[in-house]
DSSP file (Angstrom, degrees, kcal/mol; ACC not computed):
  #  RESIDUE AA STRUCTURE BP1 BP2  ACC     N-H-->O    O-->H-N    N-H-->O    O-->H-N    TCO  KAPPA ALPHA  PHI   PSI    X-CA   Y-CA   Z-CA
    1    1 A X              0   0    0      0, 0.0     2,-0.5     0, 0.0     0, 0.0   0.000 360.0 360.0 360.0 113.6  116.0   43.9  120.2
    2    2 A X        -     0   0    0      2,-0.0     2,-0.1     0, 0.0     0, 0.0  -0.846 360.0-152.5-115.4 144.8  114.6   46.2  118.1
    3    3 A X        -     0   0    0     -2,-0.5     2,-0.6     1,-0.0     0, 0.0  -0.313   5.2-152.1 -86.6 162.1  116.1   48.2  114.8
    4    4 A X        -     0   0    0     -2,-0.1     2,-0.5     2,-0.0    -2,-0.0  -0.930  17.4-137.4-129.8 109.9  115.1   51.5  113.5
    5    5 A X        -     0   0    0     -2,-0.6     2,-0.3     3,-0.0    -2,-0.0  -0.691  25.1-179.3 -64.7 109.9  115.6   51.9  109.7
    6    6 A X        -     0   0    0     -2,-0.5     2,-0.2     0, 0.0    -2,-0.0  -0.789  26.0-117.4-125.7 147.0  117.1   55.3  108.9
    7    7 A X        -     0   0    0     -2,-0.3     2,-0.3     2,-0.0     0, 0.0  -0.604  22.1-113.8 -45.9 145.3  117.8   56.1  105.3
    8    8 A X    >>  -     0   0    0     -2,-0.2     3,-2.4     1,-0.1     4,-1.0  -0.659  27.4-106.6 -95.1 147.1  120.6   56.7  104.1
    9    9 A X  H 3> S+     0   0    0     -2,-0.3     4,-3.0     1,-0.3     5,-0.2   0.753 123.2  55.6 -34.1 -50.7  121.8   60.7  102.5
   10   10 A X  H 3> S+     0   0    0      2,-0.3     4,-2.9     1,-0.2    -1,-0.3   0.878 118.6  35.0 -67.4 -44.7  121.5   59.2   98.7
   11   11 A X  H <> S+     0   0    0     -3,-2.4     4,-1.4     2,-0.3     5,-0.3   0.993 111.1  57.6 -85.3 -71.6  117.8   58.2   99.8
   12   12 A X  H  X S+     0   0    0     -4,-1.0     4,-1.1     2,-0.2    -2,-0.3   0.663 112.8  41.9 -16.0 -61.8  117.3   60.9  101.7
   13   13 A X  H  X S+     0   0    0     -4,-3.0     4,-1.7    -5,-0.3     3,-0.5   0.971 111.8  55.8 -41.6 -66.7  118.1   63.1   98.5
   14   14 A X  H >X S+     0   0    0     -4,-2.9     4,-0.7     2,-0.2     3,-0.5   0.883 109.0  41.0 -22.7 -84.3  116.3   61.2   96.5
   15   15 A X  H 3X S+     0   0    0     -4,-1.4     4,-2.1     1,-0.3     3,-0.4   0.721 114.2  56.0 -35.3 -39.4  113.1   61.4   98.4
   16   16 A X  H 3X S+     0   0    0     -4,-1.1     4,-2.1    -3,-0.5    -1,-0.3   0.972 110.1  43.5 -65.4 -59.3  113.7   65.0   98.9
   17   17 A X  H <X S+     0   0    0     -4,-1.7     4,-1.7    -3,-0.5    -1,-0.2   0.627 110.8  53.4 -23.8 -44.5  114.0   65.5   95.2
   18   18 A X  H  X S+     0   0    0     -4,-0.7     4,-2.7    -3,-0.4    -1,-0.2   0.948 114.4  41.9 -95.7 -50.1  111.0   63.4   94.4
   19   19 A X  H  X S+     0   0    0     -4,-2.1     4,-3.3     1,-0.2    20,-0.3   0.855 116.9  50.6 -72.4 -24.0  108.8   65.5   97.0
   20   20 A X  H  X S+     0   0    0     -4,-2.1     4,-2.0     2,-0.2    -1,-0.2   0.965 112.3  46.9 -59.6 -49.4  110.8   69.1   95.4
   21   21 A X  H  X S+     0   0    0     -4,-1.7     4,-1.2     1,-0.2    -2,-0.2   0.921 109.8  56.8 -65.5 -39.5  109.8   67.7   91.7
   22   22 A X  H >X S+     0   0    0     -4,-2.7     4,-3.9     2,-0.3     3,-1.5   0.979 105.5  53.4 -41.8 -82.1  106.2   67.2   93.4
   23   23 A X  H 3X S+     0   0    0     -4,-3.3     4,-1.4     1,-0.3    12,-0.2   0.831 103.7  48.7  -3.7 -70.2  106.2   70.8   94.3
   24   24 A X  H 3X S+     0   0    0     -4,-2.0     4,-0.6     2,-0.2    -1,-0.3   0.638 107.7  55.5 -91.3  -4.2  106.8   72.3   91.2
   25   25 A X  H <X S+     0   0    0     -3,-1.5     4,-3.7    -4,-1.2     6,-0.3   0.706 114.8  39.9 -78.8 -35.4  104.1   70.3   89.4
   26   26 A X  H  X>S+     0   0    0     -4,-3.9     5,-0.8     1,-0.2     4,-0.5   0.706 115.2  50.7 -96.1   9.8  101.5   71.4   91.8
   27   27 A X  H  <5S+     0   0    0     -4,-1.4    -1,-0.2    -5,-0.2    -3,-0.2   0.560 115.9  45.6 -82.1 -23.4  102.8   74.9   91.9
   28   28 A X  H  <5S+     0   0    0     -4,-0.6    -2,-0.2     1,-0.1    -3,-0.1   0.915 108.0  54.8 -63.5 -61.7  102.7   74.6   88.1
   29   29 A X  H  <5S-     0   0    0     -4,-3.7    -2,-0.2     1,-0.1    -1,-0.1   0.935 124.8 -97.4 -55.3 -55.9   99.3   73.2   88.1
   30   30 A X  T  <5S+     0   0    0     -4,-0.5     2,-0.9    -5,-0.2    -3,-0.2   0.250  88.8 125.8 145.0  37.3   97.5   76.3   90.4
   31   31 A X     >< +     0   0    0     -5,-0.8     4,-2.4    -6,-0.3     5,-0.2  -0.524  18.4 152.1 -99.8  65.6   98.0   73.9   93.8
   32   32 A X  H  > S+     0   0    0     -2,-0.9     4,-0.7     2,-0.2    31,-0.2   0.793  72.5  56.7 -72.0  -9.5   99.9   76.6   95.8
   33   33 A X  H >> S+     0   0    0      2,-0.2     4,-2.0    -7,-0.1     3,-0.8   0.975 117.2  34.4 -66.6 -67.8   98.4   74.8   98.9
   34   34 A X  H 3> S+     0   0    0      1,-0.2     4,-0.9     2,-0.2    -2,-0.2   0.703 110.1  61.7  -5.5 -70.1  100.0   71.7   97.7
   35   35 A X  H 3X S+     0   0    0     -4,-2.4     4,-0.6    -9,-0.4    -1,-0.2   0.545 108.6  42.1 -61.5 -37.8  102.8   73.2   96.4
   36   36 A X  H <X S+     0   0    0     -3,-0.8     4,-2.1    -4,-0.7     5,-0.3   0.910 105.0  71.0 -72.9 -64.5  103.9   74.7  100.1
   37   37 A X  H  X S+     0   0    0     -4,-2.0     4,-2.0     2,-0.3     3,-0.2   0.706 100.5  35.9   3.9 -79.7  103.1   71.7  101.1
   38   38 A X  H >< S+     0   0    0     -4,-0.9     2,-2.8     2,-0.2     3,-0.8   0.843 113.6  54.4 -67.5-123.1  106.0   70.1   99.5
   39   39 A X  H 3X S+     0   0    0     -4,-0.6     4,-0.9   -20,-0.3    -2,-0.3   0.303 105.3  57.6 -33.1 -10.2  108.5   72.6  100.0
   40   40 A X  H 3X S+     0   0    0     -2,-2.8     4,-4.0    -4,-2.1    -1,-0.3   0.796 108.7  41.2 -62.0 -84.3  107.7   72.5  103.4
   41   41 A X  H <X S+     0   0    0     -4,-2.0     4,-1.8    -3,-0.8     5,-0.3   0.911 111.0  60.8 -29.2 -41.8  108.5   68.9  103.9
   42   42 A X  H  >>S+     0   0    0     -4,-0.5     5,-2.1     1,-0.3     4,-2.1   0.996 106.0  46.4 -56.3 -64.4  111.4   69.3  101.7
   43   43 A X  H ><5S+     0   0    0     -4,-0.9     3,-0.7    -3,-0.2    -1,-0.3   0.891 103.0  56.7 -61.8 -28.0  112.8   71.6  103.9
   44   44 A X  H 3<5S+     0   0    0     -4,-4.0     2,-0.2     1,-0.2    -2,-0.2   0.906 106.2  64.4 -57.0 -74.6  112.2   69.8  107.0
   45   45 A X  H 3<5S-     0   0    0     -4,-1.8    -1,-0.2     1,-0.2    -2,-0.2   0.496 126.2 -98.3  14.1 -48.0  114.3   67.2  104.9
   46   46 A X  T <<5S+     0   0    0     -4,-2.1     2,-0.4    -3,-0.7    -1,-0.2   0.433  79.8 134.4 124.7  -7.6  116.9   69.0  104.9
   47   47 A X      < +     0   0    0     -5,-2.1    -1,-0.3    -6,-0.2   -34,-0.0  -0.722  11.9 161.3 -81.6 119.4  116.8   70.9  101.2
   48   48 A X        +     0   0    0     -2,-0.4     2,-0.5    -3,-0.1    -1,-0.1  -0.507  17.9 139.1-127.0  45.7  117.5   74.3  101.9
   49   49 A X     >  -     0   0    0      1,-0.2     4,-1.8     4,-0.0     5,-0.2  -0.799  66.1-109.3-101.5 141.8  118.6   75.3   98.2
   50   50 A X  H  > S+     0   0    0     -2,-0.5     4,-2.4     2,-0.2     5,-0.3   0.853 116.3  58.4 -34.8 -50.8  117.3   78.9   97.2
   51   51 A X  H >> S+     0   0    0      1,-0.2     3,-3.5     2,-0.2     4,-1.2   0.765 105.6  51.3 -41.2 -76.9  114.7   77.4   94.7
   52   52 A X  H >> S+     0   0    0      1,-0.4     4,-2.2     2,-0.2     3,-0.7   0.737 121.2  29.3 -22.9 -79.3  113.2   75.5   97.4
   53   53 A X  H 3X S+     0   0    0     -4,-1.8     4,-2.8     1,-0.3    -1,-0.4   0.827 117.2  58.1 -58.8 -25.7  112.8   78.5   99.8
   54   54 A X  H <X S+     0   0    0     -3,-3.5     4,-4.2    -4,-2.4    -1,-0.3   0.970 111.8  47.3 -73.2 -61.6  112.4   80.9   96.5
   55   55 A X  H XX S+     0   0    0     -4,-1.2     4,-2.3    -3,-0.7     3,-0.8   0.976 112.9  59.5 -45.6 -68.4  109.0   78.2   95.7
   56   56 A X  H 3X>S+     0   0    0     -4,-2.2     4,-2.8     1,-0.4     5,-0.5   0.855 101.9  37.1 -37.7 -59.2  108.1   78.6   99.1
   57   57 A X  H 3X5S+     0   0    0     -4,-2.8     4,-1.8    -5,-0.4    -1,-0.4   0.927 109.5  64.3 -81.2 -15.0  107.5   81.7   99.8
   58   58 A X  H <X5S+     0   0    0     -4,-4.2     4,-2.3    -3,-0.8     5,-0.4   0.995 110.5  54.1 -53.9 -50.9  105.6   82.4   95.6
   59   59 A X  H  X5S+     0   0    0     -4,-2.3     4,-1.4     1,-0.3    -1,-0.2   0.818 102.4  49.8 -71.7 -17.0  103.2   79.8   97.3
   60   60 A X  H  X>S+     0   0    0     -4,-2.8     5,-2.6    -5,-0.4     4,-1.8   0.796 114.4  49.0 -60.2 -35.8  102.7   81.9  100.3
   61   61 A X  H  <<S+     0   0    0     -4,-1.8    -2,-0.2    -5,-0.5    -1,-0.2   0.940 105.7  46.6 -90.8 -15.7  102.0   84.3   98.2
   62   62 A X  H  <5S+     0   0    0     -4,-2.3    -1,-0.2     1,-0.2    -2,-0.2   0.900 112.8  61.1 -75.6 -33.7   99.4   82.8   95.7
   63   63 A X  H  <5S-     0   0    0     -4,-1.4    -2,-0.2    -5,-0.4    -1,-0.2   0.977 118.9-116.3 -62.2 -54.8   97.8   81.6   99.1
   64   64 A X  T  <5S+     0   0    0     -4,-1.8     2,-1.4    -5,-0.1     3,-0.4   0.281  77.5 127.2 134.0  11.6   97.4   85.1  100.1
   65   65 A X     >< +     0   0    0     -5,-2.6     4,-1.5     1,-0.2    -2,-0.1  -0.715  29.9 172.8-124.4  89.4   99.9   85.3  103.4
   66   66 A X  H  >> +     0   0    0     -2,-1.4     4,-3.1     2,-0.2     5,-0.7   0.863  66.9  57.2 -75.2 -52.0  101.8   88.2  101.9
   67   67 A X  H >>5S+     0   0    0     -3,-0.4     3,-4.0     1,-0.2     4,-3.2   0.779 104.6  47.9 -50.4 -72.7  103.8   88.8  105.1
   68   68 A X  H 3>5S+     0   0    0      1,-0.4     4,-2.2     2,-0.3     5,-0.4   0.829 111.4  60.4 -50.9 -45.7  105.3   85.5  105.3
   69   69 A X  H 3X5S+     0   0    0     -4,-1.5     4,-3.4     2,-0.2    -1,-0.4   0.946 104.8  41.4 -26.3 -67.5  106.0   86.1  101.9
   70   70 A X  H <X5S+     0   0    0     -3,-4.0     4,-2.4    -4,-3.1     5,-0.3   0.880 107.8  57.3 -86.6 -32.1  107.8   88.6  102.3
   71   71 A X  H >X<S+     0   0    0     -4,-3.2     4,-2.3    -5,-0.7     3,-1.0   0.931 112.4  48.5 -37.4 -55.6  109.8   87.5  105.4
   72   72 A X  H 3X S+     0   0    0     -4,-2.2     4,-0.9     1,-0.3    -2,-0.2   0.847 116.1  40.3 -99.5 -60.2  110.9   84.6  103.3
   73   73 A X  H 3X S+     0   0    0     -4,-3.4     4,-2.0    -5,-0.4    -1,-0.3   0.807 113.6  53.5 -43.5 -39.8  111.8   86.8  100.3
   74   74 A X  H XX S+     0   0    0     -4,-2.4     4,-1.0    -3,-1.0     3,-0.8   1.000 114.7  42.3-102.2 -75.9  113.4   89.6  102.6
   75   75 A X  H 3X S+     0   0    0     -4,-2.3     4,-1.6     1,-0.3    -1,-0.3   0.551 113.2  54.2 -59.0 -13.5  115.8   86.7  104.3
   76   76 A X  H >X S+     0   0    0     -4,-0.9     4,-2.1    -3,-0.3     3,-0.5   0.973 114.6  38.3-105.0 -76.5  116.3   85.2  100.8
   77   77 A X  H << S+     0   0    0     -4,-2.0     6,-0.2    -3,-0.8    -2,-0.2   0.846 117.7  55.0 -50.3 -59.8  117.6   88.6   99.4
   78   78 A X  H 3< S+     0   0    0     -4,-1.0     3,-0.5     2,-0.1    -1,-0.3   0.785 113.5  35.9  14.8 -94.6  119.3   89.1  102.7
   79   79 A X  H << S+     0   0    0     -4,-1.6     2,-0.4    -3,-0.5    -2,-0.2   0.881 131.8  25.2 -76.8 -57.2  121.3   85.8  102.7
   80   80 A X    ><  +     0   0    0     -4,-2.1     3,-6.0     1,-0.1    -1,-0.2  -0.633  62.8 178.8-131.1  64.2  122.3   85.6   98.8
   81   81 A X  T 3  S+     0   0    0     -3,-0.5    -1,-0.1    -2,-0.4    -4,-0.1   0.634  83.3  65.4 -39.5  -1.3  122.1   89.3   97.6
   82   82 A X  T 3  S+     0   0    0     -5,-0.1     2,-1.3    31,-0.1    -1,-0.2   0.720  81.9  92.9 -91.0 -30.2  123.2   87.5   94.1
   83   83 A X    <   -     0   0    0     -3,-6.0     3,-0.3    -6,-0.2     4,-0.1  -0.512  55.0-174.3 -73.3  99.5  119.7   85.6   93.9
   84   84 A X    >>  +     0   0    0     -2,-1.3     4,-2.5     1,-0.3     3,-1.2   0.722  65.9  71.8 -97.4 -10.4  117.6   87.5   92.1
   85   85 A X  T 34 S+     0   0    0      1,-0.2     4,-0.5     2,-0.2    -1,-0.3   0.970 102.9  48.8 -57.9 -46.9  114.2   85.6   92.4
   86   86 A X  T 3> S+     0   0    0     -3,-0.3     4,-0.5     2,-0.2    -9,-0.4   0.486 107.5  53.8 -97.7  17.6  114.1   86.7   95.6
   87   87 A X  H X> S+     0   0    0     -3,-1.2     4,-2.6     3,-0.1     3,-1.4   0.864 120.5  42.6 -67.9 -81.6  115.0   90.7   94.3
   88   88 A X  H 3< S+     0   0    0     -4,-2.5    -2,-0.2     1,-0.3    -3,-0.1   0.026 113.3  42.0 -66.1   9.4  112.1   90.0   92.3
   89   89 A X  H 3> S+     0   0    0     -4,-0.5     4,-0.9    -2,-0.1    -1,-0.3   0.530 114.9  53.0 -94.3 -32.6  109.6   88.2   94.4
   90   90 A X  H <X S+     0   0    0     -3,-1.4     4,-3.9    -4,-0.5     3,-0.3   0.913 112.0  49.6 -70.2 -39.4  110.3   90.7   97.4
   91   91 A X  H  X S+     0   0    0     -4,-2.6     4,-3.0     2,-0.2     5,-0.5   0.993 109.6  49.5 -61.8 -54.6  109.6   93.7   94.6
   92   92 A X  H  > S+     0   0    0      1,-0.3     4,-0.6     2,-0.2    -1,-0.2   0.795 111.2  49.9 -79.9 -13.1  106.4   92.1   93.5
   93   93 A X  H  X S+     0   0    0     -4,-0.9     4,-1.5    -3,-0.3    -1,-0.3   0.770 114.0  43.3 -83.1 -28.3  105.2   91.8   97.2
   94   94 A X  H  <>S+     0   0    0     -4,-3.9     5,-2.8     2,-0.2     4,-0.4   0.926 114.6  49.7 -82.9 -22.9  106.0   95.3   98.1
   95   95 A X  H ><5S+     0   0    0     -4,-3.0     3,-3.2    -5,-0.3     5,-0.2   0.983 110.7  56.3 -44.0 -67.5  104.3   96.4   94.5
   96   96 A X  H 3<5S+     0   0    0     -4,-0.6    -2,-0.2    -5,-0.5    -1,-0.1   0.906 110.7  41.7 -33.2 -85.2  101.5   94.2   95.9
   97   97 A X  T 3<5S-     0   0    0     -4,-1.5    -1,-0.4     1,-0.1    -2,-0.2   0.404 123.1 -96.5 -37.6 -21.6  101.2   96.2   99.0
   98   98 A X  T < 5S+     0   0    0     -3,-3.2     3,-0.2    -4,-0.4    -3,-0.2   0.408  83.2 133.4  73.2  13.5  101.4   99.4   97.8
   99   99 A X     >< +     0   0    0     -5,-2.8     4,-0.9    -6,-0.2     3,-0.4  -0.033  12.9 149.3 -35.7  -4.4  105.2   99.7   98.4
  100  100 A X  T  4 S+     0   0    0      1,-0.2    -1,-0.2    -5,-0.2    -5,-0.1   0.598  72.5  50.5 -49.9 -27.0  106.1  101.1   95.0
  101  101 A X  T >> S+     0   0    0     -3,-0.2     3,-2.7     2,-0.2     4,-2.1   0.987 118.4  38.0 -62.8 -64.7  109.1  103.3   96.6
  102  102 A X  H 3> S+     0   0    0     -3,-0.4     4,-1.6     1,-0.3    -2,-0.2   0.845 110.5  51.4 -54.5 -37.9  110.5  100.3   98.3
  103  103 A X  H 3< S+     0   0    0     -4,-0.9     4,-0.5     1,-0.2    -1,-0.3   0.260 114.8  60.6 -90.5  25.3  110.0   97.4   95.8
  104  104 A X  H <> S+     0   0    0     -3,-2.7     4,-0.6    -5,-0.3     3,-0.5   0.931 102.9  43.3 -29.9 -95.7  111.9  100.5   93.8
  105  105 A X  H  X S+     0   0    0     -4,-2.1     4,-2.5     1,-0.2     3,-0.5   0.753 109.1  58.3 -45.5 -54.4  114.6  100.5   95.8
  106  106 A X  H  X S+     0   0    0     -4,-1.6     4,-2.4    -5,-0.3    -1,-0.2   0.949 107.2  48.1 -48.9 -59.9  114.8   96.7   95.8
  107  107 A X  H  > S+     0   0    0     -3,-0.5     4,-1.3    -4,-0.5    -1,-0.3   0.753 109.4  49.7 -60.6 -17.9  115.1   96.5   91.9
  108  108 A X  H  X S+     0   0    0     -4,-0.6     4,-1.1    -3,-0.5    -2,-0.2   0.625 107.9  55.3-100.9 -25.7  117.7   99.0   91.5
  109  109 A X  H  X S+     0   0    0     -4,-2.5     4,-2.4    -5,-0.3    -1,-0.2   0.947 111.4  45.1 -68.0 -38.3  119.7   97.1   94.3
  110  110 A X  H  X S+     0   0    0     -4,-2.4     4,-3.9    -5,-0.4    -2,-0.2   0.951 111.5  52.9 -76.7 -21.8  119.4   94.0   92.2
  111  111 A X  H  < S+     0   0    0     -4,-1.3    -1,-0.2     1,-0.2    -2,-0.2   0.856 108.6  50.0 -75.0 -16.1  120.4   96.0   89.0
  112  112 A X  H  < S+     0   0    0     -4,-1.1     3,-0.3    -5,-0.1    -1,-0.2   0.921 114.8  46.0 -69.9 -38.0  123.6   97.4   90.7
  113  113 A X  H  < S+     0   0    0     -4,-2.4     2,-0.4     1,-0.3    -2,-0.2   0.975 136.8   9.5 -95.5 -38.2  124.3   93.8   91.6
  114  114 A X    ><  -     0   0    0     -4,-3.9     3,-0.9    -5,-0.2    -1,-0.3  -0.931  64.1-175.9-124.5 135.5  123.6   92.5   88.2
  115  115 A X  T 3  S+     0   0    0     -2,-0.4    -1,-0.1    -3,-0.3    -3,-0.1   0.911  85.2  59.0 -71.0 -35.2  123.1   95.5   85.4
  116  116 A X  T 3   +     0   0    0      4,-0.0     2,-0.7     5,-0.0    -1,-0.3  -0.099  67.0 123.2 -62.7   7.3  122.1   92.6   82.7
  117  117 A X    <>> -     0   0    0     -3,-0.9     4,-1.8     1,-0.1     5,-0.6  -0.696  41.8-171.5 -83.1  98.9  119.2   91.2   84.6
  118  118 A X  H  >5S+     0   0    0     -2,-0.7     4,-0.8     1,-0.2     5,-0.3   0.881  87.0  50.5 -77.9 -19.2  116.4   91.6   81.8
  119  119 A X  H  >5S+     0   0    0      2,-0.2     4,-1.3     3,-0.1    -1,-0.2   0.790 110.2  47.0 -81.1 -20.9  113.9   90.6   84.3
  120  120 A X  H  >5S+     0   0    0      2,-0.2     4,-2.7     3,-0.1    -2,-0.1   0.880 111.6  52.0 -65.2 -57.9  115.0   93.1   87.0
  121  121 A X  H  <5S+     0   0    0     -4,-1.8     4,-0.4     2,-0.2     5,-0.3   0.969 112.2  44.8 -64.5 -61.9  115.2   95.9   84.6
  122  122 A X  H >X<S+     0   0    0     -4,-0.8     3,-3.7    -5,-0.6     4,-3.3   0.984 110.0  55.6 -50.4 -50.4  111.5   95.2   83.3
  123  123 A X  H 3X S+     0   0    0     -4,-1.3     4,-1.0     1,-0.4    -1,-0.2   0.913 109.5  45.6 -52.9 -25.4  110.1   94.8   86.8
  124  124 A X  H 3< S+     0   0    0     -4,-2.7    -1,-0.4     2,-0.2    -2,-0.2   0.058 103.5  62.7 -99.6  28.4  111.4   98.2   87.8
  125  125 A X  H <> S+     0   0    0     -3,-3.7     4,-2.8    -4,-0.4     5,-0.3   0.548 110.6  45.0-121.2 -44.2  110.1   99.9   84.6
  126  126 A X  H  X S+     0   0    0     -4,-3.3     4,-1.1    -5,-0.3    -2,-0.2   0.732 106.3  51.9 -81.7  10.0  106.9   98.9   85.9
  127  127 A X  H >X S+     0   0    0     -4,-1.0     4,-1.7    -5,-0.5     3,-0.9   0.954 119.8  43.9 -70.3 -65.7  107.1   99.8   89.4
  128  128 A X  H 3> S+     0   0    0      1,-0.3     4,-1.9     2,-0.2    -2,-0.2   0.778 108.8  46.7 -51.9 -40.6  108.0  102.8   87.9
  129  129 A X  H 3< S+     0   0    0     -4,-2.8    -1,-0.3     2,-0.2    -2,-0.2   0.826 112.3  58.8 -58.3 -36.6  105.6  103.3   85.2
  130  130 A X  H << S+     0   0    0     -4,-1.1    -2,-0.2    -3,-0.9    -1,-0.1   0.833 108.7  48.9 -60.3 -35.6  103.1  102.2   88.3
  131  131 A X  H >X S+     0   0    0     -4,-1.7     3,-2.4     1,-0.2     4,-1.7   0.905 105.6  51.1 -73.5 -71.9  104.5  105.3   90.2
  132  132 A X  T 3< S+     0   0    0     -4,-1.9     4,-0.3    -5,-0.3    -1,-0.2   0.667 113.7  45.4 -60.1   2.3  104.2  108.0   87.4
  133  133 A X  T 34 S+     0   0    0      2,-0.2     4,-0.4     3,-0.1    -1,-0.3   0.476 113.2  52.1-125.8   1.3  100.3  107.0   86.8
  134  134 A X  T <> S+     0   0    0     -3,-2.4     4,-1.4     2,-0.1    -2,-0.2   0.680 114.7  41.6 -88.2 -55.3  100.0  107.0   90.6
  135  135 A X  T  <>S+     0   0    0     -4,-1.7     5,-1.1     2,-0.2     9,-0.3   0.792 110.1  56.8 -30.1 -55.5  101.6  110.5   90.5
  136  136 A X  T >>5S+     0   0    0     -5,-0.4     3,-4.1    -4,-0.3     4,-0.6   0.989 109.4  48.6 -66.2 -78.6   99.5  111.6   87.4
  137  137 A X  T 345S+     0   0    0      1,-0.4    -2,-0.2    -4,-0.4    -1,-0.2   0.536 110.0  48.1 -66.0 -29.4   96.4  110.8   89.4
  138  138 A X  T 3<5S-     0   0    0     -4,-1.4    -1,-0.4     2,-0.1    -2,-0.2   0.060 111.7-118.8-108.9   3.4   97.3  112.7   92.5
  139  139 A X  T <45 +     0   0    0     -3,-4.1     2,-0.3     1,-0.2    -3,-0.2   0.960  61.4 151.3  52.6  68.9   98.2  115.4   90.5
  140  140 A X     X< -     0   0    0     -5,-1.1     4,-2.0    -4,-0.6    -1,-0.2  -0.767  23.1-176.5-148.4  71.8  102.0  115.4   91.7
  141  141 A X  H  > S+     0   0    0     -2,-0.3     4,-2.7     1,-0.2     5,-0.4   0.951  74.9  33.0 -36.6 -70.7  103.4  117.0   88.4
  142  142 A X  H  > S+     0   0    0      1,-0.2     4,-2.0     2,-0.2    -1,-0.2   0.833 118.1  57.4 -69.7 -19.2  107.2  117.0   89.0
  143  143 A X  H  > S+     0   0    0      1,-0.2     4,-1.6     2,-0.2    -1,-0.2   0.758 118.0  30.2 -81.8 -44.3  106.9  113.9   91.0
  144  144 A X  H  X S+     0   0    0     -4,-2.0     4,-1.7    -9,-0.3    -1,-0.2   0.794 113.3  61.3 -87.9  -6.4  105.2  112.0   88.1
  145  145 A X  H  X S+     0   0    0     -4,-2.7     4,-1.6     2,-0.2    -2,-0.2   0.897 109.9  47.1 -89.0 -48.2  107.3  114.3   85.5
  146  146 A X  H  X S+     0   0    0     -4,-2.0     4,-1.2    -5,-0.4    -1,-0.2   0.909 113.7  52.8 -43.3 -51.6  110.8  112.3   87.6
  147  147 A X  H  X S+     0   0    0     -4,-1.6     4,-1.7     2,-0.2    -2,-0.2   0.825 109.5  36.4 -70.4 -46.0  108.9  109.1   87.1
  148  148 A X  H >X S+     0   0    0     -4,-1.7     3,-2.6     2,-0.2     4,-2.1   0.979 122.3  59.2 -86.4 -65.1  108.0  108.7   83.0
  149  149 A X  H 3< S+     0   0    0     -4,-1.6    -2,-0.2     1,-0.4    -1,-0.2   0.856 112.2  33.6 -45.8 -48.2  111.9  110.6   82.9
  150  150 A X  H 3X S+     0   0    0     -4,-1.2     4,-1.4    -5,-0.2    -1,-0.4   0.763 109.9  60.5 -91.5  -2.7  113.5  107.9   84.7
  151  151 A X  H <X S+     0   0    0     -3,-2.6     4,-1.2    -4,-1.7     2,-1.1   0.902 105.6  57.8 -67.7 -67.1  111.1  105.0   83.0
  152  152 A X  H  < S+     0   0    0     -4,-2.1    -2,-0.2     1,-0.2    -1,-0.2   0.595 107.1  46.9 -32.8  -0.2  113.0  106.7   79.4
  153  153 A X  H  4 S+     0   0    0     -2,-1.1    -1,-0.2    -3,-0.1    -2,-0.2   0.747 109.9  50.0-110.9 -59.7  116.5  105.8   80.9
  154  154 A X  H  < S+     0   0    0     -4,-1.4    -2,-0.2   -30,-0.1    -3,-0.1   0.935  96.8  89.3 -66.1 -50.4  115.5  102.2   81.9
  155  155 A X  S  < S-     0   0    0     -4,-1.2     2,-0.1     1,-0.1   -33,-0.0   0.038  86.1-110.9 -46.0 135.1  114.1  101.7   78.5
  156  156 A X              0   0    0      1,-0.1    -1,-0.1     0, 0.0    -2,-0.0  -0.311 360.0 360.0 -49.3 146.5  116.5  100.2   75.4
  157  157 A X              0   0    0     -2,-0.1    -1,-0.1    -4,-0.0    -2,-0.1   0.296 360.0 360.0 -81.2 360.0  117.2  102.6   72.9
């Protein structure tokens, strides 16, 4: 007669935890290989909590695999429009990309949803600042003349 030894949910958390905490020290350290690594597993696990997937896909992106990235972000934003790491991870892959309209668009959704987000509000002042010196360059006067105007708005008084 043979047993199989299952852990029990408390363990099962536990372990999950230990391999999450795991994560963020070797995402910390510059191990984003690692670092996936562990938030993979985690999720098989069963951990499905926004950090986790939030971790995940920043280590996709330090790896380079900018798509997967942004799937991950995009479903994240998607699922819990409230979460605003994933506003701000999807913004800084479409920045990445050369996206500056869209990861635009992205910040201003997360500042509608919270206006008080100081990290929202900075990121979009450089998308936007990134846009008016892209503008500038390209010799797109009113275009960049829109841009620096509505960078003055986002700014505190």
């Amino acid at each position: 007669m043979s047993s199989t030894i299952t852990p029990n949910s408390s363990e099962t958390a536990l372990s999950s935890a230990r391999i999450v905490e795991a994560g963020f020290f070797h995402y910390n350290k510059g191990d984003a290989a690692r670092a996936l690594a562990c938030f993979r597993r985690a999720v098989k696990m069963g951990d499905e909590s926004l950090d986790v997937r939030c971790f995940t896909a920043h280590s996709l992106h330090a790896l380079g695999q900018l798509a997967k990235a942004r799937a991950l972000f995009s479903e994240l934003v998607k699922k819990n429009p409230r979460y605003m790491p994933g506003h701000l991870g999807l913004a800084s892959i479409l920045r990445l990309e050369g996206g500056l309209e869209k990861a635009r668009s992205v910040l201003m959704d997360a500042l509608k949803l919270d206006p008080r987000c100081v990290a929202a509000r900075q990121a979009l002042c450089e998308v936007v600042r990134s846009s008016a010196l892209k503008f500038q360059a390209a010799e797109k006067t009113e275009e960049a003349r829109s841009s620096w105007k509505q960078l003055r708005q986002l700014l505190p008084n």
